[in-house]
MDAnalysis code that builds the backbone (N, CA, C; Angstrom):
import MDAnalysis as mda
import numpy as np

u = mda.Universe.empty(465, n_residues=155, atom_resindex=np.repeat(np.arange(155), 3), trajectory=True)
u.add_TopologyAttr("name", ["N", "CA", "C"] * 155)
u.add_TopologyAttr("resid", np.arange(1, 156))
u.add_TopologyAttr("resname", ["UNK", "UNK", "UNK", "UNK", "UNK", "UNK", "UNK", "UNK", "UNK", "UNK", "UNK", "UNK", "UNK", "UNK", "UNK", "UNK", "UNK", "UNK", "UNK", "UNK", "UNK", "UNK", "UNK", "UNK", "UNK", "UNK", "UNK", "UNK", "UNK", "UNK", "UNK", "UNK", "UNK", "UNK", "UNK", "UNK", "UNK", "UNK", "UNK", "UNK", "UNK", "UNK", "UNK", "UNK", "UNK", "UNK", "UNK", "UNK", "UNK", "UNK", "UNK", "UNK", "UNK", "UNK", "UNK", "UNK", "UNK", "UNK", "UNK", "UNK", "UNK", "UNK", "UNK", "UNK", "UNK", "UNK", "UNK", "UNK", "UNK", "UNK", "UNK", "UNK", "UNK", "UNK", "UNK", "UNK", "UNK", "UNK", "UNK", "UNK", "UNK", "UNK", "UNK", "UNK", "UNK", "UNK", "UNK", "UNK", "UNK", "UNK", "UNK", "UNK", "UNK", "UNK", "UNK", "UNK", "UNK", "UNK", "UNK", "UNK", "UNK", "UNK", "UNK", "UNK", "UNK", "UNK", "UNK", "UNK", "UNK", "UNK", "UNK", "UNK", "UNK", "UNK", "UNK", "UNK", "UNK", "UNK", "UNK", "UNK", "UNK", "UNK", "UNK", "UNK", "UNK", "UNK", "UNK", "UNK", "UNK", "UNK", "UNK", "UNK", "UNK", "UNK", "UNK", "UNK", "UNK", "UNK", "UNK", "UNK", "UNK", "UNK", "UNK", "UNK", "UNK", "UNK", "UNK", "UNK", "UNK", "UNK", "UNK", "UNK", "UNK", "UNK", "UNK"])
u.atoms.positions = np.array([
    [0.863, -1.153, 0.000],
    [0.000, 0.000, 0.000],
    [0.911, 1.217, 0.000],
    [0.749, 2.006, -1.043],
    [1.926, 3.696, -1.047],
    [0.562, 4.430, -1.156],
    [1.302, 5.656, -0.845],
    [-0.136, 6.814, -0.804],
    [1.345, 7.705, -1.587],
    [1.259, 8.694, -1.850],
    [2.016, 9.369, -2.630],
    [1.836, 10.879, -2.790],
    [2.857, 11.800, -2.378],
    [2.222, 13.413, -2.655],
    [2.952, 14.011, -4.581],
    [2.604, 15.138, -4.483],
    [3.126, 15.531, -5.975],
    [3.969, 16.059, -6.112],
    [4.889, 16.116, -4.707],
    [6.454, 16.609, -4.887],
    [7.748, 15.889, -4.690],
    [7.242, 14.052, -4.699],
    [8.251, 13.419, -4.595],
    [8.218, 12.608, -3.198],
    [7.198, 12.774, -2.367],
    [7.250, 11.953, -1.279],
    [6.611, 11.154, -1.316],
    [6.795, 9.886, -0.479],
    [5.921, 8.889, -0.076],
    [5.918, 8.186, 0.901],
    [5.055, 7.296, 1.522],
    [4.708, 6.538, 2.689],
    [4.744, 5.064, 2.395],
    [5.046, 4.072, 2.485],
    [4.531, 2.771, 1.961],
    [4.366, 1.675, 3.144],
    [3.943, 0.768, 2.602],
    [3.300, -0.028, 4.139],
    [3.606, -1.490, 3.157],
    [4.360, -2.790, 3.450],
    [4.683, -3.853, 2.703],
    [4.482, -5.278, 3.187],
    [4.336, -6.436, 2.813],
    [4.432, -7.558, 3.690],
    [5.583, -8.498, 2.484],
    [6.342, -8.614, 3.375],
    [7.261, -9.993, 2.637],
    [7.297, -11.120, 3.792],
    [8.275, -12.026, 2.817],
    [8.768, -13.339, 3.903],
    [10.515, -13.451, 4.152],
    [10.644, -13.606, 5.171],
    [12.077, -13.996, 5.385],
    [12.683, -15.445, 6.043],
    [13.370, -15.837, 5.245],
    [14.088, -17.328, 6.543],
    [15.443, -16.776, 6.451],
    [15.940, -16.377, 8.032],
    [17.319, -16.355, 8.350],
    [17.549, -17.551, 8.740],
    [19.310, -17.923, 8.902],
    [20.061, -18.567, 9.347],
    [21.661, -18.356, 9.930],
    [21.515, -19.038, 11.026],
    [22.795, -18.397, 11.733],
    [23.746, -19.770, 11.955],
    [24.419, -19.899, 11.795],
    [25.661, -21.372, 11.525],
    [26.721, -20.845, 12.426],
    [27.261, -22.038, 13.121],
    [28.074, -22.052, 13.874],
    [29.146, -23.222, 13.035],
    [30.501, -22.768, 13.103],
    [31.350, -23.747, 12.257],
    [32.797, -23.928, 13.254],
    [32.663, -23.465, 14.444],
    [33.904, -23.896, 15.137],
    [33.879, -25.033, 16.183],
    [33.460, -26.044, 15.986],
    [33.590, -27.416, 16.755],
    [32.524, -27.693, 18.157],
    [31.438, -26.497, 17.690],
    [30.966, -25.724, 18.471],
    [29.035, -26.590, 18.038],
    [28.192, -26.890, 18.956],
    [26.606, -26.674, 18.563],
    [25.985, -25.703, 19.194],
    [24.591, -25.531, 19.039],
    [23.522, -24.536, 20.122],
    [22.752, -25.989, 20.295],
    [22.267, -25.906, 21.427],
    [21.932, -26.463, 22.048],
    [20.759, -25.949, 23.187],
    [19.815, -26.400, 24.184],
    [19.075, -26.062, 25.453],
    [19.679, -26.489, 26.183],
    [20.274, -25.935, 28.036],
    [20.393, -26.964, 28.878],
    [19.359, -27.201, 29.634],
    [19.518, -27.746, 30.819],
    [18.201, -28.315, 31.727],
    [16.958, -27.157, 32.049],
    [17.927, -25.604, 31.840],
    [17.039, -24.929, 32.493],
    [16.090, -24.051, 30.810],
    [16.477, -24.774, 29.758],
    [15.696, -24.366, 28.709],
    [16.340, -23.246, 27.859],
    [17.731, -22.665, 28.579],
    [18.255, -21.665, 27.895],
    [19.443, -22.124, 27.261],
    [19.770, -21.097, 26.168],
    [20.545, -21.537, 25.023],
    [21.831, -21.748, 25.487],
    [22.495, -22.701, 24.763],
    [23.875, -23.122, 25.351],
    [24.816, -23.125, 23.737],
    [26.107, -22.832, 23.693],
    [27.136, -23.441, 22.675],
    [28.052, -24.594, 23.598],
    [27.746, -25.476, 22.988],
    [28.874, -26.931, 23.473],
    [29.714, -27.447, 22.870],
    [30.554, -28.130, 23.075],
    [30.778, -29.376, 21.842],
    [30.401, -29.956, 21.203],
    [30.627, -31.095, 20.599],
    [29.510, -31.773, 19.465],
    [30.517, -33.167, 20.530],
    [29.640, -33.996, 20.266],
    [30.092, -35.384, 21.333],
    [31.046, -35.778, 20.801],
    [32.239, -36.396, 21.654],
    [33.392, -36.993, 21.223],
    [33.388, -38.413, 20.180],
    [34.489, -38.193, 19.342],
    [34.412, -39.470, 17.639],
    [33.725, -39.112, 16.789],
    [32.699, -38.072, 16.714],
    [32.495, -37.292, 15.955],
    [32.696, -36.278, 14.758],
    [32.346, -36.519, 13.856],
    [32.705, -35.549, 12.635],
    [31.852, -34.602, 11.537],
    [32.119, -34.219, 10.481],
    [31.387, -33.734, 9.752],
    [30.349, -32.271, 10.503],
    [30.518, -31.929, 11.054],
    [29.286, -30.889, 12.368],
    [28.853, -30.031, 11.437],
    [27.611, -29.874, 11.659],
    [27.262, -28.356, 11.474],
    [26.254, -28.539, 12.533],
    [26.136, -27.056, 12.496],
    [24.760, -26.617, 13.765],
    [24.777, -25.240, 12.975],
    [23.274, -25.163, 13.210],
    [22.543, -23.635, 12.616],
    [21.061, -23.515, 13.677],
    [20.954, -22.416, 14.015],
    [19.382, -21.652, 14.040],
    [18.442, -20.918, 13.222],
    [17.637, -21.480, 12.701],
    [17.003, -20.721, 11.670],
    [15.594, -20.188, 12.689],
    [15.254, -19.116, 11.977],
    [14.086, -18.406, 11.467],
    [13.266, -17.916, 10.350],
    [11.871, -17.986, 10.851],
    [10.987, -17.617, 9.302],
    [9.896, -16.405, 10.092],
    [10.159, -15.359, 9.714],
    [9.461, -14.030, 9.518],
    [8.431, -13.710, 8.695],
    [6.968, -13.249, 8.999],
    [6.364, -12.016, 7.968],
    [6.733, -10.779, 8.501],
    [7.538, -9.563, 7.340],
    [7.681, -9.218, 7.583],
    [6.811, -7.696, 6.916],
    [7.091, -6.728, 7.863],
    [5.752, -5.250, 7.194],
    [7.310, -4.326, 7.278],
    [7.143, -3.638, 6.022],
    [7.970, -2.479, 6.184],
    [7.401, -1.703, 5.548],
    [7.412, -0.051, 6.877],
    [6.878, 1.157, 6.733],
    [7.867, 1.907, 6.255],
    [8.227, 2.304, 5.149],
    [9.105, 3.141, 4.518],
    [8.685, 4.456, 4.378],
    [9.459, 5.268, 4.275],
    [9.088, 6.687, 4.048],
    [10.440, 6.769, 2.971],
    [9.712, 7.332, 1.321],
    [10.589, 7.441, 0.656],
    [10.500, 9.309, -0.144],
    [11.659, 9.569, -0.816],
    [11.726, 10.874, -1.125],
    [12.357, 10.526, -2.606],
    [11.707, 11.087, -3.833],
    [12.301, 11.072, -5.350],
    [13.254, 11.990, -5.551],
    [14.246, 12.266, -6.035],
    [14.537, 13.267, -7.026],
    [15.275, 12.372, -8.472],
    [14.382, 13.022, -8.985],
    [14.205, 12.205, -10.640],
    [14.196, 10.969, -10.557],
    [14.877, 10.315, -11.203],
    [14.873, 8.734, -11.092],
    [15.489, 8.281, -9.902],
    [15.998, 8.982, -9.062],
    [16.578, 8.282, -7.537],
    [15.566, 8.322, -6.784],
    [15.541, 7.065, -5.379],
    [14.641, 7.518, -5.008],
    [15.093, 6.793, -3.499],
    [15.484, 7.522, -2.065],
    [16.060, 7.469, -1.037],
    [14.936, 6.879, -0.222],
    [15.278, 5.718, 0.478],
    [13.928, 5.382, 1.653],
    [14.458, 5.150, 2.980],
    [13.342, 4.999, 4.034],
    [13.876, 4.910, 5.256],
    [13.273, 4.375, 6.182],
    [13.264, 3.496, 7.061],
    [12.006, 3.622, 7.573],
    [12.027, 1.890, 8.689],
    [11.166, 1.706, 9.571],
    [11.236, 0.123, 10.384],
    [10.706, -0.866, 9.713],
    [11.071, -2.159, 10.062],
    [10.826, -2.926, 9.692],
    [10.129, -3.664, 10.225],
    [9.199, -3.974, 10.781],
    [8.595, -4.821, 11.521],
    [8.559, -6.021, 11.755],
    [8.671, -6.874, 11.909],
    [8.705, -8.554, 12.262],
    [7.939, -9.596, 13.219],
    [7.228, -10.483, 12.835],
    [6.316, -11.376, 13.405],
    [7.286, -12.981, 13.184],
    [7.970, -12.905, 14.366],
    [8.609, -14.783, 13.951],
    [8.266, -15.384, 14.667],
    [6.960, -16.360, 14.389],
    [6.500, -17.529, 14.699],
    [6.985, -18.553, 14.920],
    [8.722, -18.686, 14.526],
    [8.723, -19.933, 13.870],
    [10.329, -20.060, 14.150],
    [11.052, -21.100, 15.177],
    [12.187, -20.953, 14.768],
    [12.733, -22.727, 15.769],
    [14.001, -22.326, 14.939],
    [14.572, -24.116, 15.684],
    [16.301, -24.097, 15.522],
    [16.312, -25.284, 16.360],
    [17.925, -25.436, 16.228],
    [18.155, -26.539, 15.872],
    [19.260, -26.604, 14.687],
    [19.280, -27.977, 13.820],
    [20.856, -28.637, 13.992],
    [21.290, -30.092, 14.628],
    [22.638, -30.220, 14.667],
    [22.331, -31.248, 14.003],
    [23.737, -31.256, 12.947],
    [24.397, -32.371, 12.582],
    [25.428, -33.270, 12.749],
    [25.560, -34.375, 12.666],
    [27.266, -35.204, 12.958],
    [27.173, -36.101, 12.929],
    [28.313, -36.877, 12.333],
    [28.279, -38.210, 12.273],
    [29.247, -39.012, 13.394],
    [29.133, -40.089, 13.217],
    [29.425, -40.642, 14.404],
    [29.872, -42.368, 14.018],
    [30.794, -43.178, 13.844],
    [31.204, -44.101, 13.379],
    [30.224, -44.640, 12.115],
    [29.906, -43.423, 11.337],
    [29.440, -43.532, 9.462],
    [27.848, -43.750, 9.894],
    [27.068, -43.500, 11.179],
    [26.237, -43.210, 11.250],
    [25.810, -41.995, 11.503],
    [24.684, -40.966, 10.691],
    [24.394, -39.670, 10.920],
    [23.382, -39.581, 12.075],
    [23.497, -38.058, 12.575],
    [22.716, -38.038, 14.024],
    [21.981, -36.735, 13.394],
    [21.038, -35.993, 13.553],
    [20.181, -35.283, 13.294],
    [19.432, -34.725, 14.263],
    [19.920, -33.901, 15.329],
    [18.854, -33.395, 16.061],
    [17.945, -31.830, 15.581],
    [16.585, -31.936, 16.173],
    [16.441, -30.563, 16.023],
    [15.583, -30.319, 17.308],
    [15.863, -29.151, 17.785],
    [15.172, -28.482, 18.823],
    [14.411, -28.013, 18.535],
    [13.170, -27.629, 19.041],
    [12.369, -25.986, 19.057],
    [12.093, -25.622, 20.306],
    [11.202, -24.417, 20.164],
    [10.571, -23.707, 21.712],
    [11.881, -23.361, 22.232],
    [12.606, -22.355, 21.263],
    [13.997, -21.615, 21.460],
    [13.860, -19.986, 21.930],
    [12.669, -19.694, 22.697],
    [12.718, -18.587, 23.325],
    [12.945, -17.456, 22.550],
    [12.468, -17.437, 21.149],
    [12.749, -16.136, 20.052],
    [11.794, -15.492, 20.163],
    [12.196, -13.836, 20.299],
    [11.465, -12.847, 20.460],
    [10.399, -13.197, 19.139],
    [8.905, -13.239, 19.762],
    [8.315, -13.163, 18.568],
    [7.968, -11.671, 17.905],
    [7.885, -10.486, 18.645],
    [7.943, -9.323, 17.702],
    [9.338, -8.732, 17.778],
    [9.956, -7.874, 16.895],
    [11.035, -7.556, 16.815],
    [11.240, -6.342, 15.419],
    [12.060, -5.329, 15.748],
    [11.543, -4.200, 14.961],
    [12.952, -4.047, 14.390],
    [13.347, -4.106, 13.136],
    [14.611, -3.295, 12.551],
    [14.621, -2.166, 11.929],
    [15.595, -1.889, 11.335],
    [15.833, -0.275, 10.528],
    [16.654, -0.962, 9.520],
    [16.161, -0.122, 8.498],
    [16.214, -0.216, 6.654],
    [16.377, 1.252, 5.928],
    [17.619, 0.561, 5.172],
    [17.158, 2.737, 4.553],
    [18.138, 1.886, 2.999],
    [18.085, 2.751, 2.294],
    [18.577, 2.933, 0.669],
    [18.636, 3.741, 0.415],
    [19.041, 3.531, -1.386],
    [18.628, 4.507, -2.375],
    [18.698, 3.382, -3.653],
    [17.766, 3.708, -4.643],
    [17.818, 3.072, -5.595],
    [17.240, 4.064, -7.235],
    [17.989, 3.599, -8.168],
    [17.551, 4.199, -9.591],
    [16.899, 3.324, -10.397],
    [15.811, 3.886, -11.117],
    [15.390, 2.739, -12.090],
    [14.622, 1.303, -11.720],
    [14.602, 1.489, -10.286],
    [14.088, 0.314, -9.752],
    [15.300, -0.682, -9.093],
    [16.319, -0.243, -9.640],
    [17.581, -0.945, -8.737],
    [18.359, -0.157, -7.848],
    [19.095, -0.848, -7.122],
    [19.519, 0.061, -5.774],
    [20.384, -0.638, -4.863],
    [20.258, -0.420, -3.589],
    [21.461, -0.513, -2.618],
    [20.632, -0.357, -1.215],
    [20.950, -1.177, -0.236],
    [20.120, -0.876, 1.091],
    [21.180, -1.654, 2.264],
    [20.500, -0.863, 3.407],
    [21.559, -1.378, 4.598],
    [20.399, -1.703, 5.402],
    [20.480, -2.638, 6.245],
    [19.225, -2.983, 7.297],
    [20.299, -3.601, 8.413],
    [19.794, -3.154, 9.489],
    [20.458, -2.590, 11.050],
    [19.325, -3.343, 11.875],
    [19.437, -4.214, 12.705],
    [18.870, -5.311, 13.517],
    [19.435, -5.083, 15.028],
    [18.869, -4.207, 15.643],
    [19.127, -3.759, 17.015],
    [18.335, -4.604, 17.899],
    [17.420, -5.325, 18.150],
    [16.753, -6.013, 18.933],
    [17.469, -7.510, 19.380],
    [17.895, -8.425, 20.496],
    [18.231, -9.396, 20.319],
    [17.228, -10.335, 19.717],
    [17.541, -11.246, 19.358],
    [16.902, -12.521, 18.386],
    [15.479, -13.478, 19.468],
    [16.466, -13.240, 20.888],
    [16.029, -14.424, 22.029],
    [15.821, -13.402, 22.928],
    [14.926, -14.010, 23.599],
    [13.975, -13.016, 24.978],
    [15.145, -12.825, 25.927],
    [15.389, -12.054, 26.677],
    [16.250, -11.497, 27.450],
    [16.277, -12.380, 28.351],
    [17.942, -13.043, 28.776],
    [18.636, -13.949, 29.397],
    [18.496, -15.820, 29.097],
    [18.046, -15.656, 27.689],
    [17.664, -17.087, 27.082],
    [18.230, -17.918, 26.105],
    [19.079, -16.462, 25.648],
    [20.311, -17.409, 24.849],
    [21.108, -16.370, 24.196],
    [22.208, -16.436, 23.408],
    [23.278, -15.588, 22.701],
    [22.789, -14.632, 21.804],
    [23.436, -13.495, 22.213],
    [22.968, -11.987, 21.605],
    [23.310, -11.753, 19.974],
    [22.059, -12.200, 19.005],
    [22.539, -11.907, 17.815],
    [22.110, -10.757, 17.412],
    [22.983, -9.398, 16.854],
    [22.714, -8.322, 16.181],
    [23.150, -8.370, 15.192],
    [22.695, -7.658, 13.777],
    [23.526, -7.593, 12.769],
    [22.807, -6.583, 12.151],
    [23.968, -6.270, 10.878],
    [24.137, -4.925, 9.885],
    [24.536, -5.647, 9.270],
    [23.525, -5.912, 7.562],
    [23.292, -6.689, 6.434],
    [23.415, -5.655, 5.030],
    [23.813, -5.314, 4.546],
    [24.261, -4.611, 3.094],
    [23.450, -5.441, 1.354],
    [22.728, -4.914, 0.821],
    [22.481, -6.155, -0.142],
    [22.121, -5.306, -1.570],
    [21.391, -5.680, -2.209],
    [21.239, -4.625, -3.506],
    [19.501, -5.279, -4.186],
    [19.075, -4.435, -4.406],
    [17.649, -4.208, -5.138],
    [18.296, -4.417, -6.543],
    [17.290, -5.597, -7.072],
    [16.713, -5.690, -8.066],
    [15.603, -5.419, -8.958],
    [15.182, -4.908, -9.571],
    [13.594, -4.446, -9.603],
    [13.118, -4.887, -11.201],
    [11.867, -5.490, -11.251],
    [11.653, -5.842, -12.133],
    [10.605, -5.574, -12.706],
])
């Protein structure tokens, strides 16, 4: 939904989807301990091959506020986030048998608000999005923030 004035401004209101993923690659899993909060461990001894990741899946609304001049066109604005949905996935093998765990009910903030800004020409462009909120409810598991860089395509 954009509403639009006649000197180059605008408002817009959006829904997309997102699945993040966060990988751990140093000899390292995520894990719950007894008391339900997030842990990094080892991966069990004779073991090989590891990976461990946390994913998430987002709808996400972004309220942009954008400004034209000619074909450029600068935006700015939060991002909103609803994640319903998230788990922790380990892998490893273990004398040529594979082990497969997955967790859920990983204590992820289900609302969570970022910041997004650009500029783009022609429909293509450039954007930075800034993730200040932790991932996990306060004192439940490891503090992920991040600052993501990517580029618009427009078609």
């Amino acid at each position: 939904v954009r509403y639009s004035t006649l000197h180059g401004q605008a408002i817009s209101l959006g829904v997309g989807f997102e699945a993040r993923t966060y990988c751990i690659h140093n000899g390292m899993r995520f894990t719950k301990d007894d008391d339900g909060k997030l842990a990094a461990i080892g991966f069990p001894e004779n073991s090989h091959k590891h990976g461990s990741q946390i994913s998430f899946v987002s709808i996400q609304f972004p309220l942009m506020i954008e400004q034209r001049a000619g074909n450029v066109k600068f935006f700015a604005g939060p991002l909103l986030q609803l994640s319903p949905w998230s788990k922790i996935e380990n892998k490893y093998t273990i004398n040529d048998r594979d082990y497969n765990e997955n967790i859920r009910k990983i204590h992820q903030r289900i609302f969570t608000c970022d910041l997004m800004g650009g500029v783009s020409w022609s429909g293509c462009g450039l954007y930075v999005r800034y993730q200040p909120q932790n991932l996990f409810k306060s004192g439940w598991g490891p503090e992920f923030k991040s600052i993501s860089m990517g580029i618009i395509i427009g078609m």
